[in-house]
N, C-alpha and C positions, 0 to 999 in steps of 0.2 A: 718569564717575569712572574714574580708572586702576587695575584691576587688576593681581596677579603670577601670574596663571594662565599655562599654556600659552605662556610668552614666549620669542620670537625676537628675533634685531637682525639686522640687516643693516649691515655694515660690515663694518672691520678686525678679522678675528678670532682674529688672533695670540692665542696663550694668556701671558698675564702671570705672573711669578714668582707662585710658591708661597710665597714665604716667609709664614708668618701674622705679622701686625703684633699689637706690643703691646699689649697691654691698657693705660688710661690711668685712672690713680687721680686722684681730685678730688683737688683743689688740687695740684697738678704746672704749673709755668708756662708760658701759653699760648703755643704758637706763635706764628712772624709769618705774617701770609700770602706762599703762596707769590709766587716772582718772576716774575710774569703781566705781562704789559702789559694794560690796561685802552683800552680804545677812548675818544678824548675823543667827549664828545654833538654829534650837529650840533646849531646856532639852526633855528629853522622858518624861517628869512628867508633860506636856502639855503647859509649859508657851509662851506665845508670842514669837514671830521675829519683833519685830519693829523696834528694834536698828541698826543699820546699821554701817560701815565706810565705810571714802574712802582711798583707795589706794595713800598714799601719794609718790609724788615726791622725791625721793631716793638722798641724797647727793650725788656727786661727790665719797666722801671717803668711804660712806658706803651704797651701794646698795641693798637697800632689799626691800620685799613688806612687807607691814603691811596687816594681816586680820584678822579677828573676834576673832580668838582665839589667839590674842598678837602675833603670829608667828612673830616674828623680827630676825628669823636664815637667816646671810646673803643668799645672791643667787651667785651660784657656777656657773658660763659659760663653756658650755659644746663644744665641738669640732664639729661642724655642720660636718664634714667627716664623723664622726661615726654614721650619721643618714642618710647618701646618698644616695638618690634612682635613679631610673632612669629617666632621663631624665632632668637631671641639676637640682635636685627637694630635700630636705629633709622632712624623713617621720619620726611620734614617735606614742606610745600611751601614757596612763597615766598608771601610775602604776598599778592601777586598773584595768586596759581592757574596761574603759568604756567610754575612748576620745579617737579619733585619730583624729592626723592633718598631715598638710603637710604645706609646701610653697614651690612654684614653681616661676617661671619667668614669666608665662604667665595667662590673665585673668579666675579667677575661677579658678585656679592653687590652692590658700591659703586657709589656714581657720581650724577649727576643726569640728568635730560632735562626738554626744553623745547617747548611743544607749539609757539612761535613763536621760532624762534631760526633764523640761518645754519647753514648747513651748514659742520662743523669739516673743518678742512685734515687731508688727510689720511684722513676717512670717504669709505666706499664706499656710496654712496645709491642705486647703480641696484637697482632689484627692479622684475619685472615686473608684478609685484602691485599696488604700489602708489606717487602719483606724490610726486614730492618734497615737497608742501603738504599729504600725508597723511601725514610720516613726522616723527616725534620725534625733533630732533637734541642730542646731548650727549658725554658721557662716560662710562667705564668707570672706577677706579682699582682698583690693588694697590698693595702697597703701593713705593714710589718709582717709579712708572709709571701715565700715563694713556692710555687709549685713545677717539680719538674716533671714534663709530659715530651711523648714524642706527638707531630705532626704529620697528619696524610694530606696535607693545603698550606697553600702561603698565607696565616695565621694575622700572620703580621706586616704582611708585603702594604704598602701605600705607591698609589699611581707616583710616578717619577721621582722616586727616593733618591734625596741626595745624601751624601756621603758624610759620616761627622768623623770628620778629621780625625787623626790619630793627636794625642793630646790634647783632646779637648770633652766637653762636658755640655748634658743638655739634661736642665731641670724642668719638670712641670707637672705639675698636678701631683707635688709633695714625694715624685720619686726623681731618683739623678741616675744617668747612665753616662760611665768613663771610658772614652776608646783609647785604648791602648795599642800597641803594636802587638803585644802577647794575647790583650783578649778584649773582648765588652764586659764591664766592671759593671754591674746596677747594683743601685744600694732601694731597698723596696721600706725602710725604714725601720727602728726600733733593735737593729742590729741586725736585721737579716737580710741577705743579697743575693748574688748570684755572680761566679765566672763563668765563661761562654767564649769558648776559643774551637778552631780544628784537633789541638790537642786535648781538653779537657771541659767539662760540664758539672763542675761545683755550686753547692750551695748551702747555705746555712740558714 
């Protein structure tokens, strides 16, 4: 189980603006997801991944994320109460048990990690410590900035994280995060996000 004890990361450790993000009142209308490219899936019969999309900007009336596999099932907003942790903070994982995130209020508070993911562009993974197939790769956010870093702790693990359904979305504290079947979508604001899947670790 991933604890928040005693945590370290190893990577990029630029410090991210201070500015504190919003607070988000229910019923305020949903974000699109950010503008991520999304990695298309290989066939198991060996063919390429060249194709890609982007995450297109969500109308007003119909909120959804688009990815590789046509998924256009809108996105369902979930009650950030039902994922409260301690410390003024919401925790989840993915369906899967193979993301957990959080968002907190304060810096290095936010972000997800993936016990099985690429290593994001831009993370700094050497530690002498420990080898790259022991280290949790993801993301950092603040707000309109993401930083990708690998993990030697469960960064982001919360006591009894429940699961945020695939198709659905949990805002709070002016960031959104969208589970998908393909990946965890977070939009950290201002245009810049992050995908987080077992195939790939994008960000912009």
């Amino acid at each position: 189980m991933l604890t928040t004890a005693a945590l370290t990361a190893c990577g990029s450790q630029e410090t991210p603006a201070a500015d504190p993000a919003p607070s988000t009142d229910v019923g305020v209308q949903m974000p699109a997801p950010p503008q991520v490219t999304v990695a298309a899936p290989t066939d198991s019969t060996g063919g390429d991944a060249e194709g890609v999309a982007e995450a297109p900007q969500a109308t007003e009336s119909n909120p959804t994320a688009s990815d590789p596999a046509n998924n256009t099932a809108p996105i369902t907003p979930v009650d950030p109460a039902r994922y409260s942790a301690y410390g003024n903070q919401v925790g989840w994982k993915s369906p899967s048990g193979n993301i957990y995130c959080k968002i907190g209020d304060i810096e290095f508070s936010s972000g997800c990690q993936a016990a099985d993911a690429p290593i994001p562009d831009g993370a700094n993974c050497v530690t002498p410590s420990f080898t790259i197939d022991q280290l949790g790769k993801g993301f950092y956010m603040t707000p309109g900035k993401v930083t990708p870093t690998c993990f030697n702790q469960g960064e982001f693990g919360v006591e009894n994280a429940q699961p945020l359904e695939y198709n659905t979305s949990i805002t709070f504290n002016g960031f959104t995060c969208f589970s998908r079947v393909e990946a965890m979508i977070c939009d950290a604001g201002g245009g810049h996000g992050f995908v987080l899947s077992m195939q790939q670790a994008t960000s912009n």
